[in-house]
C-alpha positions in Angstrom: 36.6 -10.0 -14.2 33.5 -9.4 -12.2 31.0 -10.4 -15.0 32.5 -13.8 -15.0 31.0 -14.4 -11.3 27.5 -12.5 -12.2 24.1 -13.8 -13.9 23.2 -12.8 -17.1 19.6 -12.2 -18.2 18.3 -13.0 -21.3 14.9 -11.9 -23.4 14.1 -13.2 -26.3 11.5 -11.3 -27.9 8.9 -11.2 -30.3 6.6 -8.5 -32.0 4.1 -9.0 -29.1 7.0 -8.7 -26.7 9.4 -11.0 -24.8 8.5 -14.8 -25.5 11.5 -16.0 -22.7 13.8 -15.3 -20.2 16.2 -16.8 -19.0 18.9 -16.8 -16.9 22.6 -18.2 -17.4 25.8 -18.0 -15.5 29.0 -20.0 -14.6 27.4 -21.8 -11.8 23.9 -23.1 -10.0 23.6 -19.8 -7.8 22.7 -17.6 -11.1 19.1 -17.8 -10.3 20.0 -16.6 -6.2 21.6 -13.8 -7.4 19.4 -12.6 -10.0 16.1 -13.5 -7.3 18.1 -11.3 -4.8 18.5 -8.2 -7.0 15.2 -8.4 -8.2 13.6 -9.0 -4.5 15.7 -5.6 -3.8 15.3 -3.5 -6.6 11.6 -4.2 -5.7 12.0 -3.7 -2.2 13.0 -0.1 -3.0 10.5 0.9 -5.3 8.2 0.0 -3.1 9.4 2.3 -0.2 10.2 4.9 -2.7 6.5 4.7 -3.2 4.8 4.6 -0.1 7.5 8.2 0.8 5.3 9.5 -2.3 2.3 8.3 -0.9 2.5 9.5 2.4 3.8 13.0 0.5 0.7 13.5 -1.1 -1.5 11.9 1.3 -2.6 8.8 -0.2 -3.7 5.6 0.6 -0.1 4.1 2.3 1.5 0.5 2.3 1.1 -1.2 5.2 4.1 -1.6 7.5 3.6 -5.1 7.6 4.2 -5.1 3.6 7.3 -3.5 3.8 8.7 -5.9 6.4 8.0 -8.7 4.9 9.8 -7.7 1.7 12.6 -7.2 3.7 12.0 -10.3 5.5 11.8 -12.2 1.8 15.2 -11.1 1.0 14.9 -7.1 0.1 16.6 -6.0 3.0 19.5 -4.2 1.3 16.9 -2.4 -0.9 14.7 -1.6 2.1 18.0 0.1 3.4 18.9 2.2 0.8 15.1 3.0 0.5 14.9 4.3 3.5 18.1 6.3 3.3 17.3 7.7 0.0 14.5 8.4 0.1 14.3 9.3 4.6 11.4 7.4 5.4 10.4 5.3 8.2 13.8 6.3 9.8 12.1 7.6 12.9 10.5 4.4 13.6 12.7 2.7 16.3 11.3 -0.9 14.9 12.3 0.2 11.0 15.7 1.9 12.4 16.4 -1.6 14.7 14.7 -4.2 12.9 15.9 -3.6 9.0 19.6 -3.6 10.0 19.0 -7.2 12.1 16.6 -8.8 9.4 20.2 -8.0 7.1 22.2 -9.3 9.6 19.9 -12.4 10.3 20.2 -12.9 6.5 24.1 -12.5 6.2 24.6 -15.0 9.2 22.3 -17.1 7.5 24.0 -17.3 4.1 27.2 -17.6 6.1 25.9 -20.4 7.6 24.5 -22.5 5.1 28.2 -22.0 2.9 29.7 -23.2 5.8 27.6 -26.0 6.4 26.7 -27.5 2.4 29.5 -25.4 0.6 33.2 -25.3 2.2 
């Protein structure tokens, strides 16, 4: 079963809103996963934004912004922003450079799990 391998978040609230969250799972790598999605989900909100932005003529996110969320570990969610949403896809460094920041990042993880993990 899938949820077996995935985080779980947790809120405990109050009447003045949540007083904690916290995250559990079946292993040490529930906070990665949950810092990942959350780094993404970001990551495309943020681009959906700044396509809104630049619809209506508004003060834009700088490029630099974007990149680095990518760089930070949004680069799936930069993807999918820029797909859904078709913006910065005629930019060659945007077209080029999101892909390779993903596939910097897979090698990465690949590495380290065969390095500390196998």
């Amino acid at each position: 079963m899938l949820s077996t391998y995935l985080p779980s978040l947790g809120v405990i609230g109050g009447a003045d809103g949540p007083t904690a969250i916290f995250v559990t799972g079946p292993n040490d790598f529930s906070f990665v996963f949950l810092s990942l999605f959350l780094i993404n989900l970001v990551t495309f909100l943020v681009y959906g934004l700044d396509k809104l932005k630049a619809k209506r003529d508004k003060r834009r996110i700088r490029e630099r912004t974007l990149f680095l969320l990518a760089i930070f570990g949004g680069s799936i969610g930069a993807l999918l922003g820029m797909r859904l949403f078709r913006h910065k896809t005629r930019h060659w460094y945007f077209r080029w450079g999101i892909p390779a920041i993903l596939l910097l990042q897979i090698a990465l993880c690949a590495g380290i799990w065969w390095y500390f993990l196998r």
